[in-house]
N, C-alpha and C positions, 0 to 999 in steps of 0.2 A: 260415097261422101269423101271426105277431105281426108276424116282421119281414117278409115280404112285403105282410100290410097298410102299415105304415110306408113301406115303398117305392112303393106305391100313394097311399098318401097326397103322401108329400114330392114325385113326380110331378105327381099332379093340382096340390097348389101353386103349384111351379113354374111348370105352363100356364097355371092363372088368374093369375098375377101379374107376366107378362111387362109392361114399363116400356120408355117410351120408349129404345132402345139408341142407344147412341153408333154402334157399327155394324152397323147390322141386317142389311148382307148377311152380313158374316164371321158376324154371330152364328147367319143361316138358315144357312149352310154348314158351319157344325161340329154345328148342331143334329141337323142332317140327314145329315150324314156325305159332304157331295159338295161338290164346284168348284166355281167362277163358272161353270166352262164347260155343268158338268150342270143351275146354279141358271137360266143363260139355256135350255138347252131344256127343263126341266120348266116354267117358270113362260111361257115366248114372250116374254118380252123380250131384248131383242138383247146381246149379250157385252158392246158399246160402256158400253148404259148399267150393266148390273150393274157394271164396271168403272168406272162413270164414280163412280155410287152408293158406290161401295166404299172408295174415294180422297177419300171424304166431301161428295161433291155431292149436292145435294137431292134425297131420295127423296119422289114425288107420291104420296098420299094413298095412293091406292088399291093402288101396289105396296105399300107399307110395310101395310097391313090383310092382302094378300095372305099376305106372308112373314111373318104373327103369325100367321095362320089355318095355313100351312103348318106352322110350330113348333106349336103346337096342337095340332095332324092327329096330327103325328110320336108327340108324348107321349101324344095318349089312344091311339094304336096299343100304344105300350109296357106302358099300363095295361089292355088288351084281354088282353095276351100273360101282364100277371104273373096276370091272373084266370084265365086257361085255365091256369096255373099250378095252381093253388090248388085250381080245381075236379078236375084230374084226380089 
């Protein structure tokens, strides 16, 4: 239907237009639906630094690509789920 397209669309958006965040972990952990504590054992780095990240100390290059690829993941998962929607 029309509005499940739409919500697939404003979705997809959303993931291609992620911007540098002011805080990238709060914003992977509400993306995602979990804690610091779940964001250190899904991704291996330690509680110290996502907490250290989080209280706005410099996130390196490649955590910060990581937790855009995870928000990413997340949303084309959402838009997996409203197409199995659709189809059935």
């Amino acid at each position: 239907t029309s509005s499940q397209i739409d919500k697939i669309s404003k979705i997809a958006w959303e993931g291609l237009n992620l911007e540098k965040e002011e805080n990238l972990v709060k914003k992977t952990c509400q993306e995602l639906k979990i804690n610091q504590k779940e964001l250190a054992n899904l991704t291996g780095f330690s509680e110290d630094s996502i907490s250290k990240w989080n209280k706005g100390g410099k996130i390196p290059k490649s955590a910060e690509n990581f937790f855009h690829t995870l928000i990413k993941l997340d949303k084309l998962s959402h838009i997996e789920n409203l197409i199995n929607q659709i189809k059935n």
